[in-house]
N, CA, C and O atoms as CSV, one atom per row, in Angstrom:
chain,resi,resn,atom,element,x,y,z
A,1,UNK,N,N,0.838,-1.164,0.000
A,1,UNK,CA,C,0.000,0.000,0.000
A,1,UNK,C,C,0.892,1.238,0.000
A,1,UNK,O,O,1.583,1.512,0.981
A,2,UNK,N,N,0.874,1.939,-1.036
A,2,UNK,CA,C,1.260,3.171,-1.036
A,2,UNK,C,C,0.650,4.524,-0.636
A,2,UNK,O,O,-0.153,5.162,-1.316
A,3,UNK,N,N,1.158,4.878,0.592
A,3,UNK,CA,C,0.599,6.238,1.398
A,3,UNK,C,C,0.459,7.121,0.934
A,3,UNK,O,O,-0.174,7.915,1.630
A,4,UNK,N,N,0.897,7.669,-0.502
A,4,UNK,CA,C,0.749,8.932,-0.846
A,4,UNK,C,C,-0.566,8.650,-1.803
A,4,UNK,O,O,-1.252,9.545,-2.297
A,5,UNK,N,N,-0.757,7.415,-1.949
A,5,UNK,CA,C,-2.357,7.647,-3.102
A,5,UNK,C,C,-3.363,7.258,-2.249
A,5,UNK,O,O,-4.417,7.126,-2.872
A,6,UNK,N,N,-3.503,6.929,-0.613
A,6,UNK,CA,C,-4.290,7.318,0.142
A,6,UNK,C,C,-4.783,8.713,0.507
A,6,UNK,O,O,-3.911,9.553,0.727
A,7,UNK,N,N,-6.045,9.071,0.600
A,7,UNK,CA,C,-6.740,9.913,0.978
A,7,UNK,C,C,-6.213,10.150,2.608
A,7,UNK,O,O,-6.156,9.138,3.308
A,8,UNK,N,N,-5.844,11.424,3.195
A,8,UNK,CA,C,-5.237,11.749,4.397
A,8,UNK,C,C,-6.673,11.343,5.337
A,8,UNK,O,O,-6.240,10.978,6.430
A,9,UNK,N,N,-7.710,11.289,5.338
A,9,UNK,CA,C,-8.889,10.814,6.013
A,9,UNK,C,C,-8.819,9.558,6.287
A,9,UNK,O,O,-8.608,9.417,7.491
A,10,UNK,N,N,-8.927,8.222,5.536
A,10,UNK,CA,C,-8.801,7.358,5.253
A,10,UNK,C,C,-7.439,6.522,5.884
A,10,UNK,O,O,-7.556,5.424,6.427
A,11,UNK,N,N,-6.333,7.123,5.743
A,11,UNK,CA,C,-5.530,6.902,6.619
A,11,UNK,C,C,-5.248,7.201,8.389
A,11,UNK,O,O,-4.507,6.581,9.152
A,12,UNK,N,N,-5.903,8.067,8.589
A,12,UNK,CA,C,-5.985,8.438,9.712
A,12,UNK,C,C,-7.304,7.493,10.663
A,12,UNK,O,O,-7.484,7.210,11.847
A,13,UNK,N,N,-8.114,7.211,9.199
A,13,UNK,CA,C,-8.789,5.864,10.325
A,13,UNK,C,C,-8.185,4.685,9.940
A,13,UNK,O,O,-7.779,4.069,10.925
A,14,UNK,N,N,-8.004,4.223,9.064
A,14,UNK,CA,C,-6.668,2.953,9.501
A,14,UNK,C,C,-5.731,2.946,10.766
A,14,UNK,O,O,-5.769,2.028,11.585
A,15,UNK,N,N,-4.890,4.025,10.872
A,15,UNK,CA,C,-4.392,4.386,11.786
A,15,UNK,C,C,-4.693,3.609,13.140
A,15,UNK,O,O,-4.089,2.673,13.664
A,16,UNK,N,N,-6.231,4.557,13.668
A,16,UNK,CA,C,-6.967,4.443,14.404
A,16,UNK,C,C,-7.114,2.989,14.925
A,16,UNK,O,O,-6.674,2.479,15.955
A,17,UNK,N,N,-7.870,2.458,13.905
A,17,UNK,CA,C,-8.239,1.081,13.856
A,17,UNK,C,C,-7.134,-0.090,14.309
A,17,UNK,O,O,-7.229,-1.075,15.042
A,18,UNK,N,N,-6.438,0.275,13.810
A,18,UNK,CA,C,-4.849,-0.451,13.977
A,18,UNK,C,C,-4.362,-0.578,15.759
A,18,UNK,O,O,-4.091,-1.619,16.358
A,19,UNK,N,N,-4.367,0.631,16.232
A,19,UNK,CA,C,-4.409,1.140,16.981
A,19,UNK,C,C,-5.315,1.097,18.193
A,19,UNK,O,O,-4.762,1.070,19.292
A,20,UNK,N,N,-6.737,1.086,18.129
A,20,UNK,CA,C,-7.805,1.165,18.955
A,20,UNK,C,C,-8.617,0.321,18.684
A,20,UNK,O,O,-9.648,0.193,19.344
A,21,UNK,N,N,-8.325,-0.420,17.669
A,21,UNK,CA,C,-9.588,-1.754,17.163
A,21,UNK,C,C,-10.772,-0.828,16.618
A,21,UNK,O,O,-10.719,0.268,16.060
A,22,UNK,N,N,-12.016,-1.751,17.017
A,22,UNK,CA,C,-13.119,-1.442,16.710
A,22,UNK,C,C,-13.426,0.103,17.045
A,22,UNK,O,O,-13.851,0.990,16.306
A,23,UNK,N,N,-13.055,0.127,18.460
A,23,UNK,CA,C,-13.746,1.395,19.369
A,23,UNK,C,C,-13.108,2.819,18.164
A,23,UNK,O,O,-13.622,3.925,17.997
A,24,UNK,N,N,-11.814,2.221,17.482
A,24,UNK,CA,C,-11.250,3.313,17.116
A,24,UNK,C,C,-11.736,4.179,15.402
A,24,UNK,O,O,-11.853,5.331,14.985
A,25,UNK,N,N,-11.857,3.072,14.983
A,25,UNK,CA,C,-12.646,3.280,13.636
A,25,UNK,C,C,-14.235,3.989,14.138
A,25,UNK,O,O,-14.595,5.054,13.637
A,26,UNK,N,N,-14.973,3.370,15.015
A,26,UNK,CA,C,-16.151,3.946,15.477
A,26,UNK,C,C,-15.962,5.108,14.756
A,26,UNK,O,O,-16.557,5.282,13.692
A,27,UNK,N,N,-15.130,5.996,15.258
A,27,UNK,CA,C,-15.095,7.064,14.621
A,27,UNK,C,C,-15.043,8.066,13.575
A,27,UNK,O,O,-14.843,9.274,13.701
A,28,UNK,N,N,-15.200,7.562,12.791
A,28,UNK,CA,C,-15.409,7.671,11.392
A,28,UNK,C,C,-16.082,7.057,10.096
A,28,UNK,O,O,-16.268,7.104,8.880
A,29,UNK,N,N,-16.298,6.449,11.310
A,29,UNK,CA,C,-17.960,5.299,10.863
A,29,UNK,C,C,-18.768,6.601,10.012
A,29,UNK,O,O,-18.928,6.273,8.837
A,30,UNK,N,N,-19.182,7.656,10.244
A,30,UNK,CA,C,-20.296,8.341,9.414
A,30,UNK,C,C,-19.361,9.059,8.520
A,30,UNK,O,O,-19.456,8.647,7.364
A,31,UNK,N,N,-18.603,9.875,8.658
A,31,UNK,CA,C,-17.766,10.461,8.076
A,31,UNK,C,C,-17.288,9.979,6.867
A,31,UNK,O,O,-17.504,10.639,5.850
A,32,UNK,N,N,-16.614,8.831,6.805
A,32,UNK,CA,C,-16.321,7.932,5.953
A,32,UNK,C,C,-16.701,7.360,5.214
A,32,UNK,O,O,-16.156,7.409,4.112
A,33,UNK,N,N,-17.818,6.525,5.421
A,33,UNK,CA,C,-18.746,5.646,5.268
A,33,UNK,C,C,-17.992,4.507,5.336
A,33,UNK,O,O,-17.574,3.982,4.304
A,34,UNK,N,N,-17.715,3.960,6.658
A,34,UNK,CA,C,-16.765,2.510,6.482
A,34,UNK,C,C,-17.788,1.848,7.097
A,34,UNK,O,O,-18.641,2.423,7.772
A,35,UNK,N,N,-17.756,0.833,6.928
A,35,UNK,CA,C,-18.404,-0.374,7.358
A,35,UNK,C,C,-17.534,-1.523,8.240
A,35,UNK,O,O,-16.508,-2.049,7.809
A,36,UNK,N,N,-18.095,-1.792,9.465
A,36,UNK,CA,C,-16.823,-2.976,10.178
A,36,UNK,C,C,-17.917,-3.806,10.063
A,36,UNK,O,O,-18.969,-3.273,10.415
A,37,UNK,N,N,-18.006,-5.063,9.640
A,37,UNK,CA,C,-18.504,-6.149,9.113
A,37,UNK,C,C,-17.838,-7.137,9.934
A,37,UNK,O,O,-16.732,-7.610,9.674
A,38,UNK,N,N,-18.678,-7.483,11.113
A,38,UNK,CA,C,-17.934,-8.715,12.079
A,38,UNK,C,C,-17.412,-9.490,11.747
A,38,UNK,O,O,-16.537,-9.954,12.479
A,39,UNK,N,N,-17.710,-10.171,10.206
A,39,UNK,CA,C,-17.546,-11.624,9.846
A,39,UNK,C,C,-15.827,-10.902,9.293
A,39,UNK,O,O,-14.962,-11.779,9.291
A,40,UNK,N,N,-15.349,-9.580,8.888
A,40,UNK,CA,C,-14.040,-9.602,8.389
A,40,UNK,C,C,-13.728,-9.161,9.949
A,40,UNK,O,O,-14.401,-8.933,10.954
A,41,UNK,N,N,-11.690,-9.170,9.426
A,41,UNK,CA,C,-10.922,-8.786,10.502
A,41,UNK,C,C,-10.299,-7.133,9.972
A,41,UNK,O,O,-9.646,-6.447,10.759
A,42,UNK,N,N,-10.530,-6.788,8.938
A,42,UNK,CA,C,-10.190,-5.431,8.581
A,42,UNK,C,C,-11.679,-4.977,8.048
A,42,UNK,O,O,-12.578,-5.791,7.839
A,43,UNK,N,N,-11.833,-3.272,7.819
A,43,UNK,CA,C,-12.184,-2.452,7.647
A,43,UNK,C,C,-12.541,-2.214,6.130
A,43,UNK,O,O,-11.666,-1.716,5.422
A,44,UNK,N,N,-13.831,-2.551,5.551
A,44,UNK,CA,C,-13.702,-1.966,4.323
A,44,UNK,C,C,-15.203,-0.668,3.776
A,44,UNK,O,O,-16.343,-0.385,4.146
A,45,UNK,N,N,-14.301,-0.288,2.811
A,45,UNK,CA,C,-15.613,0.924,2.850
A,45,UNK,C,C,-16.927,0.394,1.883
A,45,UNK,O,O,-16.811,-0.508,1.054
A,46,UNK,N,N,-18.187,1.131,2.153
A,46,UNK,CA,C,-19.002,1.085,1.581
A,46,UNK,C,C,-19.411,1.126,0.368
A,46,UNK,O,O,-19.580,2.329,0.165
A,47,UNK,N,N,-19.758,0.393,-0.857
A,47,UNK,CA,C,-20.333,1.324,-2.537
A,47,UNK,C,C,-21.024,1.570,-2.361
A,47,UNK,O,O,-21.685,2.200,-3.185
């Protein structure tokens, strides 16, 4: 994954997530539109 063709938003909830798990992405749950989908172990966004 190359950081510079990430969106600075987007990285900052990876970050998070990485970091704080679930509780941490929470946060950008609306903002984003990410979706945490129990059945995965990472984070993917919405179409």
């Amino acid at each position: 994954m190359k950081p510079e063709k990430i969106a600075p938003g987007l990285i900052t909830a990876l970050e998070n997530y990485q970091q704080q798990g679930e509780k941490g992405l929470n946060l950008h749950l609306r903002s984003l539109g990410i979706i945490n989908h129990p059945k995965t172990s990472k984070p993917y966004l919405a179409s």
